[in-house]
C-alpha positions in Angstrom: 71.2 -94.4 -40.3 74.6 -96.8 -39.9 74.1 -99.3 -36.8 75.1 -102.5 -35.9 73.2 -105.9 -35.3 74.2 -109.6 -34.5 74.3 -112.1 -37.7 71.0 -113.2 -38.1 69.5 -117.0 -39.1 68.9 -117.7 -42.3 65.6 -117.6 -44.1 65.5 -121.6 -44.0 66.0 -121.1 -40.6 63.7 -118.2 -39.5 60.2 -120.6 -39.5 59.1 -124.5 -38.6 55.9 -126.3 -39.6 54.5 -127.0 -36.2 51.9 -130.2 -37.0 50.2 -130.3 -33.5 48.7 -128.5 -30.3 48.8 -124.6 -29.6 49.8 -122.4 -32.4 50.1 -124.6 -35.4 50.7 -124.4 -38.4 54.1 -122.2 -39.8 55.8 -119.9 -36.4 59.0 -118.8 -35.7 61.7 -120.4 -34.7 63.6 -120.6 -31.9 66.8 -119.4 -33.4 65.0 -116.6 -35.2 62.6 -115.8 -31.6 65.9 -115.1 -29.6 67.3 -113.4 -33.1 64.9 -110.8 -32.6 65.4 -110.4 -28.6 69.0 -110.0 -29.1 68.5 -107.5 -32.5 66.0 -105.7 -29.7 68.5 -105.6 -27.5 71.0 -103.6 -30.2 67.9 -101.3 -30.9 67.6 -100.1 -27.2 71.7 -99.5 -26.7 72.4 -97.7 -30.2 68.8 -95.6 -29.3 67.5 -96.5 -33.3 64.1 -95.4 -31.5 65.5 -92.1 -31.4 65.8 -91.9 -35.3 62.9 -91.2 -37.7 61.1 -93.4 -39.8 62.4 -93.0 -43.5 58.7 -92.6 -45.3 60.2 -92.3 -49.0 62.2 -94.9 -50.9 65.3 -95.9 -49.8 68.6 -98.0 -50.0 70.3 -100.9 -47.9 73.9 -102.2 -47.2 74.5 -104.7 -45.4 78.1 -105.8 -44.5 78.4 -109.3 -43.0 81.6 -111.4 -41.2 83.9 -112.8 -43.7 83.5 -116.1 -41.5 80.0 -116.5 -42.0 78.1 -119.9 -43.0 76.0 -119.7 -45.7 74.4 -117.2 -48.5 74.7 -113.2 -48.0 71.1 -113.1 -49.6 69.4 -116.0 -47.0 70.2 -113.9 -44.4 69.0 -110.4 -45.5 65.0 -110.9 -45.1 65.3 -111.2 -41.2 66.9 -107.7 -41.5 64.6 -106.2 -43.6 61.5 -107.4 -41.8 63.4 -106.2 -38.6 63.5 -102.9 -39.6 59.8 -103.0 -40.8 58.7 -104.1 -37.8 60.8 -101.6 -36.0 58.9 -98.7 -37.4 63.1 -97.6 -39.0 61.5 -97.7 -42.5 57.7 -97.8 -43.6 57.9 -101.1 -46.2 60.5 -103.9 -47.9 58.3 -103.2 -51.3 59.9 -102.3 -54.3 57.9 -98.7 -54.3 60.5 -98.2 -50.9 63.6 -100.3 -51.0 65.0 -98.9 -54.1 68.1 -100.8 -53.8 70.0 -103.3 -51.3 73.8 -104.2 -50.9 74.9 -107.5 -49.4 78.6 -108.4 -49.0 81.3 -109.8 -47.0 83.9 -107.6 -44.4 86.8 -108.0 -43.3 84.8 -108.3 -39.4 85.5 -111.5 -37.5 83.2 -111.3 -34.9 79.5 -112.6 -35.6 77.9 -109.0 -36.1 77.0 -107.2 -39.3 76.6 -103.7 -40.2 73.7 -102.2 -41.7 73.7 -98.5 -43.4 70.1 -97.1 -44.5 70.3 -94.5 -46.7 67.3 -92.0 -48.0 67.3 -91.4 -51.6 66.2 -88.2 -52.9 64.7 -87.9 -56.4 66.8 -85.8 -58.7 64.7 -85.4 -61.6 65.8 -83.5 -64.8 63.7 -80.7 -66.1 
């Protein structure tokens, strides 16, 4: 599964501590809200509805801008819960995700790639 999504916020940026009225206590952020309508946005066009869950472990590699701000690895936890939440793969636990690839392209605009990639046991008699 290889598709395309816009650069997300980073981890610091994907919750606030609201101290008062309706909804208190730790929610998500604007920037990460509008994150998500935009990612949803991606999910409709490139039809990722259309493509089955992966149910067994898996891999992830993510390419980001070369002009992005910040750490590869703040940003990678809004993907992964995106594509939990999105019903592409069943968990982010270490009994799924059996490994993850974060690193920089040559891209200018502010999109990243992400490539999903089943892995099937090969086990030695």
């Amino acid at each position: 599964m290889y598709f395309q999504l816009p650069l997300p916020p980073t981890q610091n940026n994907m919750h606030v501590n609201r101290t008062f009225g309706v909804g208190f206590g730790r929610v998500k952020s604007y920037s990460y809200r509008k994150w998500l309508v935009q990612a949803d946005k991606y999910y409709t066009s490139q039809r990722l509805g259309r493509e089955r869950r992966l149910d067994g472990p898996y891999s992830v590699d993510i390419t980001f801008p070369e002009a992005m701000r910040g750490d590869l690895d703040g940003r990678v936890k809004a993907v992964l819960d995106w594509c939990v939440s999105r019903k592409l793969v069943v968990d982010d636990s270490p009994a799924y995700l059996r490994g993850l690839n974060a690193r920089f392209g040559t891209d200018q605009s502010r999109m990243i790639w992400v490539k999903i990639t089943p892995i099937t046991s090969t086990v030695a008699a």
